[in-house]
Residue frames relative to the residue before (quaternion, step in Angstrom):
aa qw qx qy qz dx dy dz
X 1.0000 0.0000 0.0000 0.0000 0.00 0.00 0.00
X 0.6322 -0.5672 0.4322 0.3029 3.27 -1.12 1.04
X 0.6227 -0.4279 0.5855 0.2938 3.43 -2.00 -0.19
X 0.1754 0.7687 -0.6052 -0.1094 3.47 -0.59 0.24
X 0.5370 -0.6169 0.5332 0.2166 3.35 -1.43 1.78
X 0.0738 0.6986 -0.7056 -0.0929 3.42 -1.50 0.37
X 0.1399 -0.7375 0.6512 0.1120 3.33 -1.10 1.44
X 0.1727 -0.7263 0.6441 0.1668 3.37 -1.49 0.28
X 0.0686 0.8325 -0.5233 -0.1682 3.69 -0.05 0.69
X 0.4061 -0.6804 0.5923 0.1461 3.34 -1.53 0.39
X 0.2736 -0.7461 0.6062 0.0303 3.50 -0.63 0.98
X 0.0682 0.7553 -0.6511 0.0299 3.36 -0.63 1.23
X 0.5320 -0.5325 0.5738 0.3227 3.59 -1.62 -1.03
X 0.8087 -0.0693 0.1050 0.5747 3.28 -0.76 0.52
X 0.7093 -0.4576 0.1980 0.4983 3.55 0.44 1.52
X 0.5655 0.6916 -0.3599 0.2690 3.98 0.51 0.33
X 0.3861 -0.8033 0.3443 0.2950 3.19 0.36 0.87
X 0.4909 -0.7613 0.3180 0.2799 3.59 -0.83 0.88
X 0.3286 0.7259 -0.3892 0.4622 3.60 1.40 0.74
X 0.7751 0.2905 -0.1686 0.5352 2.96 0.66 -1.52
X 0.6373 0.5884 -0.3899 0.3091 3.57 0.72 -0.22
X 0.4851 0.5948 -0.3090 0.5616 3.35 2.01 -0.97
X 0.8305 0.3725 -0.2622 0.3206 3.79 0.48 -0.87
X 0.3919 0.6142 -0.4287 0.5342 3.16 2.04 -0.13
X 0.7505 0.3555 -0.3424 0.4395 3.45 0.09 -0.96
X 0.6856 0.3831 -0.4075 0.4659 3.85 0.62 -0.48
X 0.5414 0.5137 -0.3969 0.5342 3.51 0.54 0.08
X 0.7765 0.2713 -0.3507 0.4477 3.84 0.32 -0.16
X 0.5153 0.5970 -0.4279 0.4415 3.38 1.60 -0.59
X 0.5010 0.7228 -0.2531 0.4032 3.90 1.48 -0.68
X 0.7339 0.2975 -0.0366 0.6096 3.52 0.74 -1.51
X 0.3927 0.7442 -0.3261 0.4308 3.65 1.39 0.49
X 0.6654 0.6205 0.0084 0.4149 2.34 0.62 -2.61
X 0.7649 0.4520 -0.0532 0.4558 3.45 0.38 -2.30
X 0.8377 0.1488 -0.3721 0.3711 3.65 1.01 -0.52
X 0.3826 0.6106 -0.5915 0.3618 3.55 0.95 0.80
X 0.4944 0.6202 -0.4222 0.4390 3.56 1.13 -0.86
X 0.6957 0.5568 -0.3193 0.3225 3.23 0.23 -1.16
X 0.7547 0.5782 -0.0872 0.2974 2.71 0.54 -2.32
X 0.5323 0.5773 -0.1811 0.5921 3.64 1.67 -1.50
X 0.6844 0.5364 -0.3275 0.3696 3.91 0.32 -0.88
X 0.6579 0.5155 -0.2581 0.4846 3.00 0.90 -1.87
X 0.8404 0.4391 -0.2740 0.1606 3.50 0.61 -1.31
X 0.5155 0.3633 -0.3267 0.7039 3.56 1.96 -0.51
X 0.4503 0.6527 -0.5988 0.1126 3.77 -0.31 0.23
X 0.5287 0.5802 -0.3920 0.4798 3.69 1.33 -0.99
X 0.7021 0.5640 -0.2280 0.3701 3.78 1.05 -0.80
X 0.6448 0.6552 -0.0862 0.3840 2.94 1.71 -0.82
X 0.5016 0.6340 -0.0647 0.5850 2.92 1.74 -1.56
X 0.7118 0.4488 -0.3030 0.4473 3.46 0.71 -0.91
X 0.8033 0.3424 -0.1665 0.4580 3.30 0.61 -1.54
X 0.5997 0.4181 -0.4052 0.5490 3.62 1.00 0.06
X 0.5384 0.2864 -0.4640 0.6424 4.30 0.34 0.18
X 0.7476 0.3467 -0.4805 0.3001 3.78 -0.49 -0.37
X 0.6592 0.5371 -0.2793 0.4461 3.33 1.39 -0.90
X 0.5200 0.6280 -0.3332 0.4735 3.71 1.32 -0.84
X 0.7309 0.4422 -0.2624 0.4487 3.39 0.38 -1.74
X 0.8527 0.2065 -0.2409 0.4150 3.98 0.40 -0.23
X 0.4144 0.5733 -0.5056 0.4939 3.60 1.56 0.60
X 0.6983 0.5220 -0.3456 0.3471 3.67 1.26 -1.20
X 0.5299 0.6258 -0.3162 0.4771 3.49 1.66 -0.40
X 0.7619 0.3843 -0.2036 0.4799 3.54 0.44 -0.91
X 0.5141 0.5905 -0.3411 0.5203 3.52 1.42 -0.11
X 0.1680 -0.7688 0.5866 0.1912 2.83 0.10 -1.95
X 0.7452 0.2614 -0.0428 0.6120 2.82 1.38 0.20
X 0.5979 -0.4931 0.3067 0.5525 4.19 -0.87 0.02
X 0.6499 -0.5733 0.4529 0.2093 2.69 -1.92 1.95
X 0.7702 0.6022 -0.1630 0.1326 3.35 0.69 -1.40
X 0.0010 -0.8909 0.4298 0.1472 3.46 -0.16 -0.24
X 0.2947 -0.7823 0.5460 0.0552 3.67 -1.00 1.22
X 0.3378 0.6987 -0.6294 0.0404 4.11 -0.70 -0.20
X 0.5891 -0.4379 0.5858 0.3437 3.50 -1.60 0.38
X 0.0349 0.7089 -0.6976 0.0985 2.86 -1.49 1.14
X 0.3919 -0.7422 0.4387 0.3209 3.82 -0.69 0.77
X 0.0036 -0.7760 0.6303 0.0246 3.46 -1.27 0.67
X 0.8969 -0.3761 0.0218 0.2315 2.94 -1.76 -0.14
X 0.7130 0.3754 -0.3277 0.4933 3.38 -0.76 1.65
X 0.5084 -0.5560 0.4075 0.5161 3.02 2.15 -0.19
X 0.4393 0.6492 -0.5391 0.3080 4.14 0.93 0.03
X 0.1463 -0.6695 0.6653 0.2964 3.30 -1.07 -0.22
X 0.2911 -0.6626 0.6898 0.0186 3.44 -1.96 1.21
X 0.2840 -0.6840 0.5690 0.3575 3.33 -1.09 -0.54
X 0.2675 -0.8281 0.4912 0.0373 3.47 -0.70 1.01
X 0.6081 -0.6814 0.4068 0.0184 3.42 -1.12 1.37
X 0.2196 0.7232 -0.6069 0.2458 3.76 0.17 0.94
X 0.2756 -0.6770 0.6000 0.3251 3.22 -1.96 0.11
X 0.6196 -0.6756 0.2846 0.2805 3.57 -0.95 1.00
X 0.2153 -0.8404 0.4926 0.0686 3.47 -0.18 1.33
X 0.7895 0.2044 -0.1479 0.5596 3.70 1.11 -0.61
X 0.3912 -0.7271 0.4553 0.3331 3.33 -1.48 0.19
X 0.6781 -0.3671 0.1996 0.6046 3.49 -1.52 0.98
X 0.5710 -0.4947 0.6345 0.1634 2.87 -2.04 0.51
X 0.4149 -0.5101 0.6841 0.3159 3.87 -1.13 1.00
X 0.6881 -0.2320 0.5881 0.3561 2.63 -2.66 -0.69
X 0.6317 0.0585 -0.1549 0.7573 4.07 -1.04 1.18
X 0.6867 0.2525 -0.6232 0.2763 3.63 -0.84 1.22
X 0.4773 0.6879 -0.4826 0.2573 3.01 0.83 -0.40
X 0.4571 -0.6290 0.5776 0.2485 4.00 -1.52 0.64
X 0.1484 0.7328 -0.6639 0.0178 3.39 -1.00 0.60
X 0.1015 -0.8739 0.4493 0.1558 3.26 -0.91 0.83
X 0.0381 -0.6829 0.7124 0.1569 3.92 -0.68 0.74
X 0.1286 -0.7349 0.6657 0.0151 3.74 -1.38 0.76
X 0.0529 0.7281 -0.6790 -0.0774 3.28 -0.69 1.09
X 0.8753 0.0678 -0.1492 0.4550 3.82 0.64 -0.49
X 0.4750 -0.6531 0.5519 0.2079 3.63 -0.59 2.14
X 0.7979 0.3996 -0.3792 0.2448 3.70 0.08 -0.35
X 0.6782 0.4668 -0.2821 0.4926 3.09 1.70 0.09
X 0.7280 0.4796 -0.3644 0.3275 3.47 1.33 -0.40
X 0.0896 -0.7062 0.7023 -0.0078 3.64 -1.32 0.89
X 0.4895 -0.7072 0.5026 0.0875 2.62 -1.07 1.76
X 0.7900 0.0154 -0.2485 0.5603 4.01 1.24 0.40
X 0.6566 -0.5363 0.5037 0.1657 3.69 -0.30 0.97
X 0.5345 -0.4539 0.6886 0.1848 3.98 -0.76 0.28
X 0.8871 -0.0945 0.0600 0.4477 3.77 -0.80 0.35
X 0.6294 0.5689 -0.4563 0.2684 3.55 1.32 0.03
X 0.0022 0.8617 -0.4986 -0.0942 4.04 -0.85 0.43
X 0.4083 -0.7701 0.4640 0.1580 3.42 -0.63 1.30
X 0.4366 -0.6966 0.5230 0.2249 3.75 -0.50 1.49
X 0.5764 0.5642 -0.5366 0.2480 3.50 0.31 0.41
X 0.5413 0.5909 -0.4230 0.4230 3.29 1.20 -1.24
X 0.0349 -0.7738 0.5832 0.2448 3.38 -1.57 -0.14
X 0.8932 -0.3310 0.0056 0.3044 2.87 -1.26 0.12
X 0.5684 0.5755 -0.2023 0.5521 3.20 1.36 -0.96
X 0.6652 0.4768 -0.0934 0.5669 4.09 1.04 -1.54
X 0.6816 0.5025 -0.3075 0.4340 3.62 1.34 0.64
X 0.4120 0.5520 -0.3550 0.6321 2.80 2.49 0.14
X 0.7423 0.5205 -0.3416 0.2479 2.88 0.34 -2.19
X 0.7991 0.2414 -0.3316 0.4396 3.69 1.17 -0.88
X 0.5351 0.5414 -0.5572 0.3318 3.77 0.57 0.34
X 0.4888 0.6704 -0.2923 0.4756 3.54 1.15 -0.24
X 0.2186 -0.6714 0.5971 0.3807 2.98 0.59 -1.55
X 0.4600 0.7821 -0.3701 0.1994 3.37 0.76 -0.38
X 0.4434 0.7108 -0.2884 0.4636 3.28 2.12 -0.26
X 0.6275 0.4939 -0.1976 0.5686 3.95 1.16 -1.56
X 0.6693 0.4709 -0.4986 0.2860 4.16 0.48 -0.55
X 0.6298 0.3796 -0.5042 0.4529 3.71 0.78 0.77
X 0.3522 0.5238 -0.6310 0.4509 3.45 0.59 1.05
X 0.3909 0.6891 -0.4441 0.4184 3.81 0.73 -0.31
X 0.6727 0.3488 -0.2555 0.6004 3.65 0.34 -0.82
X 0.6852 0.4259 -0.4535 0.3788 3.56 0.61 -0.27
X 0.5600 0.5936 -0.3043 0.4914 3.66 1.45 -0.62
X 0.6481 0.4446 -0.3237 0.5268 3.74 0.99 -0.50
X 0.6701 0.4091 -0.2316 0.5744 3.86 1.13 -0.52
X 0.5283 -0.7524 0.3540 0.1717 3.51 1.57 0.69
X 0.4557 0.7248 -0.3661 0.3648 3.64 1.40 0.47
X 0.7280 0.2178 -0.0524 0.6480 3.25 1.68 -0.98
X 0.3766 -0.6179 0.6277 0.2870 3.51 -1.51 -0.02
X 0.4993 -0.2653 0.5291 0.6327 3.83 -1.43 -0.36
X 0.8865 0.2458 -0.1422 0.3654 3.25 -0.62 -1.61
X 0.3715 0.7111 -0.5937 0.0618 3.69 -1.19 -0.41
X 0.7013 -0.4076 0.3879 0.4376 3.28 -1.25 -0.54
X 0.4919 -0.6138 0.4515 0.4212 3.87 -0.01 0.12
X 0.3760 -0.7977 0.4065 0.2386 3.27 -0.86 1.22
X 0.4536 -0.7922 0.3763 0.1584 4.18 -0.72 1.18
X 0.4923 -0.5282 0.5208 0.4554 3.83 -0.73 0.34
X 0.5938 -0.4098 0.5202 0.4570 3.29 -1.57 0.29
X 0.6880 0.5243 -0.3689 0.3401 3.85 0.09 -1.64
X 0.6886 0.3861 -0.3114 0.5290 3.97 0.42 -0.73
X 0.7437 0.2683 -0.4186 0.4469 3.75 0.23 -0.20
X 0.4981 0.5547 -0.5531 0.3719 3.60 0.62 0.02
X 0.8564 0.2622 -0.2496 0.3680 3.42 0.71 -0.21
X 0.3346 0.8210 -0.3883 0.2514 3.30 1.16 0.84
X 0.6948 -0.5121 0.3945 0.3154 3.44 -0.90 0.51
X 0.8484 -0.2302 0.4204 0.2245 3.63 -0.52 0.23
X 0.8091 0.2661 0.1033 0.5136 3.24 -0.13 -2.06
X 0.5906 0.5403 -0.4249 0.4229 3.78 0.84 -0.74
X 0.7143 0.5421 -0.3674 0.2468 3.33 0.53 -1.14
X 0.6268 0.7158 -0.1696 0.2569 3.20 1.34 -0.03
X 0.1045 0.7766 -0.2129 0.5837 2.32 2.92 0.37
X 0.8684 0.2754 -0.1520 0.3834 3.38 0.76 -1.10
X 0.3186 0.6728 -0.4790 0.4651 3.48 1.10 0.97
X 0.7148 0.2242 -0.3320 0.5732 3.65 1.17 0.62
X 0.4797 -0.5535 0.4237 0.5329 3.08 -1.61 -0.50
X 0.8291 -0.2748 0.3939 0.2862 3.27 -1.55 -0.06
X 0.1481 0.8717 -0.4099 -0.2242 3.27 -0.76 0.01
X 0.4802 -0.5973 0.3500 0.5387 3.74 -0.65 -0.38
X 0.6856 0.1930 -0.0314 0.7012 3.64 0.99 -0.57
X 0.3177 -0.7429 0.4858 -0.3333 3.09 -1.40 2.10
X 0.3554 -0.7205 0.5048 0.3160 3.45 -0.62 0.79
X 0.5626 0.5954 -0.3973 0.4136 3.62 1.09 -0.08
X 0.4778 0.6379 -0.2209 0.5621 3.42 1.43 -0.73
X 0.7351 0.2766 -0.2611 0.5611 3.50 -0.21 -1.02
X 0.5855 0.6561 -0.3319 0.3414 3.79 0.83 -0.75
X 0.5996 -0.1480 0.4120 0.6700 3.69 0.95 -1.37
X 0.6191 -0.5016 0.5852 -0.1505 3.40 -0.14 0.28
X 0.7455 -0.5018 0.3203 0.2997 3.48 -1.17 -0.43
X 0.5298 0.6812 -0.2081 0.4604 2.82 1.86 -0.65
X 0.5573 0.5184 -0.3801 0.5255 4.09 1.54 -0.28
X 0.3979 -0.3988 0.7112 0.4205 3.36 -1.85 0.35
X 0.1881 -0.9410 0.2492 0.1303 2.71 -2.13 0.01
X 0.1513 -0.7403 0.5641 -0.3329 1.84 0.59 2.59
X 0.4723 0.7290 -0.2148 0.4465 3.61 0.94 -0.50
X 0.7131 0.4155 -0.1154 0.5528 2.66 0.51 -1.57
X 0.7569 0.3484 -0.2615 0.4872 3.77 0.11 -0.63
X 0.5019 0.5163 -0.4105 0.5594 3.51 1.09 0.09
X 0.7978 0.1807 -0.2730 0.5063 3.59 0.47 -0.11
X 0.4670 0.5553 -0.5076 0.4647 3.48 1.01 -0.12
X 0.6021 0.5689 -0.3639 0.4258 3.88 0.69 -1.06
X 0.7430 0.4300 -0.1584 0.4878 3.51 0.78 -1.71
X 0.5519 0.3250 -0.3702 0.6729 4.11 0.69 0.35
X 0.7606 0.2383 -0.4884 0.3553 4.20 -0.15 0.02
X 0.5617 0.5995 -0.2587 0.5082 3.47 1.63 -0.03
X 0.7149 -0.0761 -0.0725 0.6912 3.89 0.72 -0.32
X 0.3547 0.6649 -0.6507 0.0927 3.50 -0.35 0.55
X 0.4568 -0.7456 0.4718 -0.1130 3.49 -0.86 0.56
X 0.3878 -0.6174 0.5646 0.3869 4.11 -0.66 0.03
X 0.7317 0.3959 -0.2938 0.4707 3.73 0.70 -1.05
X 0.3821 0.6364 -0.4573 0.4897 4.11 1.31 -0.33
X 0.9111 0.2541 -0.1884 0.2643 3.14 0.32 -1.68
X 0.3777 0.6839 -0.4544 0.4279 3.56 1.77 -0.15
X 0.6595 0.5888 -0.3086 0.3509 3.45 1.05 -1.22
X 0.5470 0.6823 -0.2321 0.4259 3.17 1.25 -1.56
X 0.8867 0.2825 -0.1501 0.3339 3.43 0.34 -1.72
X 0.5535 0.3726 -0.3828 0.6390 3.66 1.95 0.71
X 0.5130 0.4756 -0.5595 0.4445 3.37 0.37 0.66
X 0.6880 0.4670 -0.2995 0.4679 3.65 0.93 -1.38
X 0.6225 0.5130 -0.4064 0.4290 3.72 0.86 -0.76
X 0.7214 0.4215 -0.3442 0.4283 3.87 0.67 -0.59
X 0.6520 0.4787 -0.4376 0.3927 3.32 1.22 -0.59
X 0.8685 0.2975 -0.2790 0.2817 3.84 0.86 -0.67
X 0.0168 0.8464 -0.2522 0.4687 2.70 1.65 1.29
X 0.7175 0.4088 0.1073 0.5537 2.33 0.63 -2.50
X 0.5513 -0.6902 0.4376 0.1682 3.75 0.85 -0.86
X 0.6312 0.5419 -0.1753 0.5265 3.39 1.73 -1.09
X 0.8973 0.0251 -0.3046 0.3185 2.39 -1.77 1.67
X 0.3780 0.6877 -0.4795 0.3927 3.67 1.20 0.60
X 0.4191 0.7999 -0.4137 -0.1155 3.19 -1.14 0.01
């Protein structure tokens, strides 16, 4: 049996190969991306500041203790960071703690329909129906760990056991607000969820994510599907 030639041609511009032209253009979509982040942070921060000290100063009261709250979360490339939240529940006892074993993504949801965890309190049932809990992930977007948009950033324990294909979630940054979010929110399994996390690291976009971040503003507005 014969040889058989395989050509691959490449289609550039003005004598540029079409590789480098694909990575030019992803490379500016990059410094895009990073200075709307910025640009968006800087511009609701005075707002932010407000509602995160008012929200601190009377979570630290009902606590008793710091408003704030840190944990490792994976990000982009599969690193892990530490991510910025204000503390909606108090410390777990002995038997509260969360552990997760997952055998089927299409069935687990990380909140149940009608289920509510006595830790939160009263005050840390706004902060997270609001959202008003995630606006110290901001500082995590200025320290370049997160994006506005992205996929929502995961515990270490749940991606250790992911499929394969999930990790591919991690070929962006994070974000605070998510096509999975505007999607359902809390209310998907999450399989779901990674079905659109996949579809946003695959066509996402600056104008996707404008969309993204007025879809989430009406929805927590609106209040739905937070909890």
């Amino acid at each position: 049996m014969g040889a058989v030639e395989c050509r691959v041609k490449v289609r550039g511009v003005a004598g540029i190969p079409g590789s480098s032209i694909r990575k030019g253009f992803d490379t500016l979509a990059a410094v895009a991306k990073s200075l709307m982040d910025v640009l968006l942070t800087l511009l609701v921060a005075p707002v932010a500041l407000v509602l995160v000290g008012g929200f601190a100063a009377i979570l630290a009261l009902e606590l008793r203790g710091n408003p704030f709250f840190v944990q490792t979360r994976v990000g982009l490339h599969g690193r892990p960071f530490r991510m910025y939240k204000l503390r909606t529940m108090r410390h777990a006892t002995a038997g509260e703690e969360k552990t997760y074993a997952i055998e089927d993504w299409g069935e687990f949801v990380f909140s149940p329909p009608g289920a509510v965890d006595p830790r939160i309190t009263r005050f840390g049932a706004i902060a997270r129906k609001t959202s008003i809990d995630e606006l110290p992930n901001l500082l995590n977007v200025l320290k370049g760990e997160m994006s506005i948009v992205g996929p929502r950033p995961e515990i270490p324990e749940i991606v250790d056991q992911y499929p394969e294909e999930y990790h591919r979630r991690h070929d962006v940054l994070p974000g605070i607000a998510g096509l999975a979010q505007v999607m359902g929110r809390s209310d998907l399994a999450y399989a779901d969820i990674m079905q659109y996390d996949l579809q946003y690291v695959q066509k996402h976009g600056l104008l996707s994510d404008l969309g993204i971040i007025l879809r989430t503003a009406l929805q927590v507005a609106a209040g739905s599907g937070a909890r």
